[in-house]
C-alpha positions in Angstrom: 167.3 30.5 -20.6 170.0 31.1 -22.9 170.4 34.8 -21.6 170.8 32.8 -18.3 173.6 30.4 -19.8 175.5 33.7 -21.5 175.5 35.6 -18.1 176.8 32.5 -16.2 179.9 32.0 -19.0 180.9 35.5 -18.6 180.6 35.6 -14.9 182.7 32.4 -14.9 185.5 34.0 -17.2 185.6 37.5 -15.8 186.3 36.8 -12.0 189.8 35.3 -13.5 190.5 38.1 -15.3 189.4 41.2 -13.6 189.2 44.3 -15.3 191.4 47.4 -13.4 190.3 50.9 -14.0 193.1 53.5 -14.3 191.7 56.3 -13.0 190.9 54.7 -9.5 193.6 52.1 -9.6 191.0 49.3 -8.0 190.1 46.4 -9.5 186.4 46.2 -11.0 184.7 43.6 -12.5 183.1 44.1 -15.8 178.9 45.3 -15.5 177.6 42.4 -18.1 178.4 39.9 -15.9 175.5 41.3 -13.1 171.8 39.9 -13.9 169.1 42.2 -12.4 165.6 40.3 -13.3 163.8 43.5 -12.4 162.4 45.3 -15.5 160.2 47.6 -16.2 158.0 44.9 -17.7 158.2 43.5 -13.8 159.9 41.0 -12.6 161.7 37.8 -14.3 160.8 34.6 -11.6 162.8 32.5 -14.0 166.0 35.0 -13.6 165.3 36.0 -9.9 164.9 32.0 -8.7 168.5 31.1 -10.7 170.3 33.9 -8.8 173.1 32.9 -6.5 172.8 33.0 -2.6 175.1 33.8 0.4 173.4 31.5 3.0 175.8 32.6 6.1 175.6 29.7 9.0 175.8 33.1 11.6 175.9 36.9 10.3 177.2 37.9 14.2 180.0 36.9 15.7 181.0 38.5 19.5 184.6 38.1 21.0 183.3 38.6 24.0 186.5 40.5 26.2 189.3 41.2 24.7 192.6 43.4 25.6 193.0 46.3 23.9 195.1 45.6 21.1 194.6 42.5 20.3 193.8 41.4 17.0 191.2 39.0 16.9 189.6 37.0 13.4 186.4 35.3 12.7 185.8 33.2 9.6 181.9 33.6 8.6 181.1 30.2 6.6 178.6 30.4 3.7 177.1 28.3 1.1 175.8 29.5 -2.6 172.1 27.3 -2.4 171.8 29.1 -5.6 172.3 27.9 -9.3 174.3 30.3 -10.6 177.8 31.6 -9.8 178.0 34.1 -6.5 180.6 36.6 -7.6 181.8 39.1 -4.7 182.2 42.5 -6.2 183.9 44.4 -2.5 183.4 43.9 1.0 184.2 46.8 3.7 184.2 47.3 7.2 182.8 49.9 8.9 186.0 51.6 9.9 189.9 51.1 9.5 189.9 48.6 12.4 187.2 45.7 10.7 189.3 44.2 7.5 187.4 41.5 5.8 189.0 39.1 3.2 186.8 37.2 0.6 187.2 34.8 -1.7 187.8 36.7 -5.5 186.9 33.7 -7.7 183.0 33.0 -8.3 181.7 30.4 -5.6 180.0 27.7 -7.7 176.4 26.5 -6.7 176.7 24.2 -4.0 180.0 25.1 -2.6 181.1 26.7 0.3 183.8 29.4 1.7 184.8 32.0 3.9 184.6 35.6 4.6 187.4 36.4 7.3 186.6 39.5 9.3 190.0 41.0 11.0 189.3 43.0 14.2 192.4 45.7 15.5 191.1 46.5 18.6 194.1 49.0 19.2 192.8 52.6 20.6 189.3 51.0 21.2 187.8 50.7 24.4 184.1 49.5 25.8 182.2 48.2 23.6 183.0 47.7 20.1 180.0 46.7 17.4 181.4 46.8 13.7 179.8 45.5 10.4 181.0 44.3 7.6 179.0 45.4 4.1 179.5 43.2 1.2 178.4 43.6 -2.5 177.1 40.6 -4.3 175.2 39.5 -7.3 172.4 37.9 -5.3 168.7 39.2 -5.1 169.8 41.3 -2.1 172.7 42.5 -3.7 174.0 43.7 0.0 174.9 41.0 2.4 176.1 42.3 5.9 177.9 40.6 8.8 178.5 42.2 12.2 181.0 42.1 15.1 180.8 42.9 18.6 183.3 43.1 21.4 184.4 44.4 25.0 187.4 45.8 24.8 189.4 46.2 28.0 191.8 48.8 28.6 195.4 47.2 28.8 
C-alpha cells in the first residue's frame, strides 16, 4: 500500500516537471513513476486493480465524405474509472496526416478529457482508415483509437 502511495506522489510531481533527454531532444517522463504489478512472483491484484483506466465513450470515429483537403478533428472523450493517476507517455498517428493532441498533466481518478485526433486529408483519396496508438500507464499499457473517412477528389 505504501509502494502504491509513493508511486502515486511521484506520478503526480513528475507530469509537471518532465524530464527532456538531450540526445533525442523529446520530452520523457521519468521510469519510477510506471507501476507494472507483473513479477516474477506473479501477479500483484492489489497493484493491477489500483491502476488507472482510459474508458473511451467511442474508440472509432468516421467523417463519413469529405473533400480532399479538408482538415477535419474529432475529440475522443474518456474517463480514468481507475484510482490512481492516468499519465499519457506519447500518442501517434499512423502516418503524417493523423495528429493527435492529449492532455500532458496526469488525469485524476474520476475525471474526464480529451484526445483530439487532427485528420489532413490533402493528397488522400478513397478511403482513408487511420489509427491513433497511445502509451499509457494502464494494465494495457496501449490504448488505440481509429479513424475512417471517404475522401473525395476535389
Amino acid at each position: 500500500m505504501k509502494r502504491i502511495f509513493v508511486i502515486a506522489l511521484l506520478a503526480l510531481g513528475a507530469c509537471n516537471n518532465p524530464v527532456t533527454n538531450s540526445n533525442d531532444g523529446k520530452t520523457h517522463l521519468p521510469a519510477s513513476i510506471v507501476s507494472n504489478p507483473a513479477t516474477a512472483g506473479g501477479v500483484d491484484t492489489v497493484a493491477a486493480a489500483r491502476k488507472p483506466t482510459m474508458d473511451f465513450t467511442d474508440t472509432l470515429h468516421n467523417f463519413g465524405t469529405i473533400h480532399e483537403g479538408e482538415v477535419v478533428t474529432y475529440d475522443f472523450a474518456f474517463t480514468n474509472n481507475g484510482k490512481t493517476p492516468l499519465i499519457i507517455a506519447s500518442a501517434n498517428g499512423s502516418c503524417g496526416c493523423t495528429v493527435p493532441a492529449y492532455p500532458h498533466d496526469a488525469v485524476l481518478p474520476g475525471k474526464s478529457a480529451v484526445m483530439k485526433v487532427t485528420f489532413n486529408s490533402a493528397g488522400k483519396k478513397g478511403h482513408q482508415s487511420k489509427s491513433v496508438t497511445i502509451r499509457t500507464n494502464t494494465n494495457k499499457n496501449v490504448e488505440m483509437l481509429y479513424i475512417n473517412a471517404e475522401v473525395e477528389s476535389k
